[in-house]
N, C-alpha and C positions, 0 to 999 in steps of 0.2 A: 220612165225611161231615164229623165236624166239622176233620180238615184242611183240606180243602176251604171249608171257613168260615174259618179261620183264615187261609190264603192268601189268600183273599177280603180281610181284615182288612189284610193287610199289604201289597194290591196298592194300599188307600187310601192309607197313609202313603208307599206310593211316588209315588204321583203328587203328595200334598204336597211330597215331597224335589224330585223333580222342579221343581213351578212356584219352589222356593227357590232349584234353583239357577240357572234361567234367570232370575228376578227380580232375584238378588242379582248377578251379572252386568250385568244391566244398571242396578245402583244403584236399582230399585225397593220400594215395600214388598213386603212378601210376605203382606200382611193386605188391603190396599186398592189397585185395586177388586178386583172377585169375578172367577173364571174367565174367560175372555175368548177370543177367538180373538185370534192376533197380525196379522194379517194385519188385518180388515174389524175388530176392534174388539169386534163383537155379543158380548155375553152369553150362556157359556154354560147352556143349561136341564139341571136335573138331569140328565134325562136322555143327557145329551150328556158326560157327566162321570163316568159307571159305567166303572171301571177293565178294562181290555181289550174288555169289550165294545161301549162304544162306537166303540172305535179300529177292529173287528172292523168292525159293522153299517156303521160308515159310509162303511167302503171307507180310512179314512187319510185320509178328506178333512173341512174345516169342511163344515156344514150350510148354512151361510148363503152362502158365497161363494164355497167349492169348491176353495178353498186346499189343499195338502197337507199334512199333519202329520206333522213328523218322527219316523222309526220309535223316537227314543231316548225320546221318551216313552212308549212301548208297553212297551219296555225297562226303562224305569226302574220300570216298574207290575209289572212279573214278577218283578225283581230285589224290591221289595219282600216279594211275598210271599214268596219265597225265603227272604231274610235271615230272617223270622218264625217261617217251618218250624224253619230251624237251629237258631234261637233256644229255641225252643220242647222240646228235646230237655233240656231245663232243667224243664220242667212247663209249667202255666200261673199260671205266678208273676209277684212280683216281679221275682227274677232273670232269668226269662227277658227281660222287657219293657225290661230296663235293657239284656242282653247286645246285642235287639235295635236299640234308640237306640244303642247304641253304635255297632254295625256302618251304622245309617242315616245316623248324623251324620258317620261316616268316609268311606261314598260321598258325600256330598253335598262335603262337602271335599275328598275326589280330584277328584270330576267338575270344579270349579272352577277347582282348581290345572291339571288337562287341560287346560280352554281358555283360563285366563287367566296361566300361571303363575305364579299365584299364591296364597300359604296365604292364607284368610281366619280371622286370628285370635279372630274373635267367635265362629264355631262351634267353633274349638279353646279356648276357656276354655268352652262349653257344654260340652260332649266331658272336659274335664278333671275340670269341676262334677259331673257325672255319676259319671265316672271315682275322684275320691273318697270320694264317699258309696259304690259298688258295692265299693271294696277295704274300708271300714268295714264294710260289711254281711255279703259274701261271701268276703272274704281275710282276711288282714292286712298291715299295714305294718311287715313282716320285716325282720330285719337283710340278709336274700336280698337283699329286691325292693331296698332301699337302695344293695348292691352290684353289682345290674345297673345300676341308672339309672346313679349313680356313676361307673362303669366306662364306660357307653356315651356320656354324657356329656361324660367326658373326651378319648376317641377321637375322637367326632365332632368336636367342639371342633379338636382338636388337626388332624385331616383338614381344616377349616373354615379353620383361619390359614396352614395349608400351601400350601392350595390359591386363597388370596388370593379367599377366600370365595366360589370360585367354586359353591358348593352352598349350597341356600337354609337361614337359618337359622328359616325357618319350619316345616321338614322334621323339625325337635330337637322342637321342640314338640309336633309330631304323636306323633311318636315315644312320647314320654313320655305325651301324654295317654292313647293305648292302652294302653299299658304300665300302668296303672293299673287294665285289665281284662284283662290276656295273666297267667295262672300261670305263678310264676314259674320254675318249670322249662321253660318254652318261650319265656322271653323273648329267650335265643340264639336260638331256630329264626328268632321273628318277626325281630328283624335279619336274619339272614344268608338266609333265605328274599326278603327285598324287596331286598338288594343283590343274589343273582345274578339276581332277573328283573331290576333295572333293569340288570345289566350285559349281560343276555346281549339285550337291547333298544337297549340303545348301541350295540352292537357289530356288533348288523343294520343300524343309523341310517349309523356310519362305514362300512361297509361299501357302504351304497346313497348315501350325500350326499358320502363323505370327505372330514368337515370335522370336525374335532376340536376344534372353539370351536361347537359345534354345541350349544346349551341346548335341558334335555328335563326335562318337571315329573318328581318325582320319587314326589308323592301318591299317586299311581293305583298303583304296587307297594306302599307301605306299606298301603294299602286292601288291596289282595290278598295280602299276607302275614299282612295279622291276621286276613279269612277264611280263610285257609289252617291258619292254627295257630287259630283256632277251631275248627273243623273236625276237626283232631287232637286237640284236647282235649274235643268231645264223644264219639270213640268211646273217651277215655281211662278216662271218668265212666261211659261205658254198660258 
């Protein structure tokens, strides 16, 4: 039962992540106005805003005007509680609720760079802000962790002028902001876990387009590399 509540809890915050990142896309607040349909405009009533269940009752459709509603926010409300679960394998702490912002403010940054490619660096210094205070609390700032950033830093870089910056320098940042909650013996897996998914995705891409000047966000694997080595690192703890 109280999974179940807890899921509950985090299908909220996904639908927050959700309206941030359709809003922030389209250069809106994400405070003002209140929930809305996009389509007819109307207000929506609490009711109409309960995570899955509303998406359920009302067939995917607005109330008001019969608009459909895209499945990714149904998605994005599941993914929430998801990430919360994982999280949660931590207690009901502090830690957990930071591991879990961190994993939300990561999809909300993949999701973004997906559609727009592009890193939005406001939620990556949130994500780092974060990311500091959680290695003060729950790590330390090791001569380790120094010599992965270091080390990763200088490859990417070095990968970056090579390749006449054809890979975004907003991808470094990402990188490092997580890294500031990845242990550091699994800082190698998260690299080289989001290089062979984005490579073995390029390579379906060339393979279906043959176009090798063909640009592909790169967010959306680093998001699923740090779920990934998340993931390993809670059955490391259990």
């Amino acid at each position: 039962m109280l999974k179940i509540f807890i899921f509950a809890i985090g299908t909220i915050f996904g639908s927050f992540a959700s309206l941030v990142v359709e809003r922030s896309i389209r250069g809106e607040s994400i405070v003002f106005p209140g929930s809305h349909c996009d389509s007819c405009g109307k207000s929506l009533k609490f009711y109409e805003n309960i995570p899955i269940l509303s998406f359920i009752f009302q067939g995917g459709r607005c109330r008001s005007c019969g608009a459909k509603i895209p499945p990714r926010f149904l998605i994005m409300e599941m993914l929430g509680g998801i990430l919360i679960l994982l999280a949660t394998h931590y207690g009901l702490s502090l830690r957990a609720f930071m591991v879990f912002l961190s994993l939300l403010f990561a999809l909300i940054i993949a999701l973004i760079d997906l559609r727009t490619m592009d890193i939005y660096m406001t939620y990556v210094y949130v994500l780092i802000g974060l990311g500091v205070i959680y290695r003060v609390l729950f790590r330390s700032f090791s001569i380790g962790y120094f010599k992965n950033i270091g080390m990763f830093t200088l490859l990417y870089l070095l990968v970056y002028f090579i390749s006449q910056k054809s890979i975004g320098d907003g991808d470094l940042f990402f990188y490092l902001a997580l890294s500031l909650f990845t242990r550091d013996s699994l800082f190698v897996y998260f690299c080289l876990i989001s290089i062979w998914l984005g490579g073995i995705w390029g390579i379906f891409l060339l393979i279906k387009y043959r176009n090798r000047k063909m640009s592909m966000p790169f967010g959306i694997f680093i998001f699923l590399s740090y779920f990934i080595t998340s993931l390993l690192e809670v059955r490391i703890f259990l």
